[in-house]
N, C-alpha and C positions, 0 to 999 in steps of 0.2 A: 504494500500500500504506500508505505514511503517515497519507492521507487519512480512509483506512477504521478504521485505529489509533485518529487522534485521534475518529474518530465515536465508536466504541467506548467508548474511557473514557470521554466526555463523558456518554454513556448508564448508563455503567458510578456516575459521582461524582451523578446526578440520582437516579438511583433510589434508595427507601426503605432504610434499613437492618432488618434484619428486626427486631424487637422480642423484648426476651425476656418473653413471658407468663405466665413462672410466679407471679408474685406475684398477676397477675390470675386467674387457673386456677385458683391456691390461694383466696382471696374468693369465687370462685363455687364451689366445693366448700363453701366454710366456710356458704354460703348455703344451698345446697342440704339439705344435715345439719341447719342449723337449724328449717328449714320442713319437713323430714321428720319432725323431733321435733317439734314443733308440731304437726301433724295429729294422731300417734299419741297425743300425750298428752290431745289435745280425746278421743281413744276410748275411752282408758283406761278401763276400770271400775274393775278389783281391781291398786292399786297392784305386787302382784309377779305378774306373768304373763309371766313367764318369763326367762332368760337372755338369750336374743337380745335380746328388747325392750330390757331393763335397759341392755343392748351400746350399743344404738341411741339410747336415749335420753341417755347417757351421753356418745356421739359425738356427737350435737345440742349439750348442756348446753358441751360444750369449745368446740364451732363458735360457739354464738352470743355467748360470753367472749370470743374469740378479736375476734369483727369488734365489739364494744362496746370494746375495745380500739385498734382501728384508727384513729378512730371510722367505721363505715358512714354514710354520707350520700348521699343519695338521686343528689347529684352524681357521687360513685363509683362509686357501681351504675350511673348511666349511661354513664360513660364506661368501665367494665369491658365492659357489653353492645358497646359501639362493635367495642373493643378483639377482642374473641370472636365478634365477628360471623361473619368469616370466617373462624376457628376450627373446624376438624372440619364446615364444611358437612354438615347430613344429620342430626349426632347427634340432635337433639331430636326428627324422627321419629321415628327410631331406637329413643329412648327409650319415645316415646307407644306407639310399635305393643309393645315387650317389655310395657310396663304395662299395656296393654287385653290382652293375652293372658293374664298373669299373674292377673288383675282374673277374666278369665273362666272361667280354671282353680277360683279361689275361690268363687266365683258358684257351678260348679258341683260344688263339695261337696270341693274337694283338702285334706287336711288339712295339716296346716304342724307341723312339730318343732320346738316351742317354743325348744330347745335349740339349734338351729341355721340357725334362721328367720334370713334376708337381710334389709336394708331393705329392700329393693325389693320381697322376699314381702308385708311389713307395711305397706310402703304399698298393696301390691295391697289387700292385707285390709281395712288402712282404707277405700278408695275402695269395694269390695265390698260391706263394711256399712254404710256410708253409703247406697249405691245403694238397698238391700234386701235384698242378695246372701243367698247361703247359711249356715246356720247355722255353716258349719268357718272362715266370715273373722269371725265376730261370737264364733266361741269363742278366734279365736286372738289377738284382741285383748282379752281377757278380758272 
């Protein structure tokens, strides 16, 4: 029984301690919001179109203050990616498949309430008028 004890801890003091990722979680959020706004704003036509946008853009402008701050270095965005690797397994499908649905909802004619438009609506929209997509993703980014 001993034997089995000290295997134990021995396995127990070798293994990894788990890491706390929020700091890294928080950088790639603050990444994410900034390359969000960035797109939107390359579409922009008429500087006020709307609430949500303004929201969005607003949330971009803080995110990308935030990691000029930090400073971001292409060093840390890699060792963040490292770090996230095995983080949520699956998300970024995850994410692809909501945005090609989203994208094609827009594509096909969904309108969007300016007022209460999601990022994720508006990048649909972006990526929609980009494409070709339909008139209601090229009006909802004005």
């Amino acid at each position: 029984m001993r034997r089995f004890l000290d295997t134990r801890l021995a396995r127990v003091t070798k293994a990894e301690a788990p890491r706390d990722l929020t700091a890294v979680r928080q950088r790639s959020l603050f990444r994410a919001r900034a390359a969000v706004c960035t797109l939107l704003r390359e579409r922009l036509v008429q500087p006020d179109a709307g609430q949500a946008l303004a929201g969005a853009l607003q949330l971009g402008d803080e995110a990308a203050s935030e990691l000029a701050g930090i400073p971001d270095t292409p060093e840390l965005r890699e060792s963040d990616g490292a770090l996230l690797a095995h983080d949520h397994a699956g998300v970024e499908e995850m994410f692809e498949a909501q945005l090609r649905r989203l994208v094609r909802q827009c594509s096909d004619g969904r309108q969007l309430d300016p007022a209460n438009v999601s990022p994720a609506e508006l990048l649909a929209a972006y990526v929609s008028a980009a494409a070709g997509g339909g008139t209601a993703a090229r009006e909802a980014l004005g």
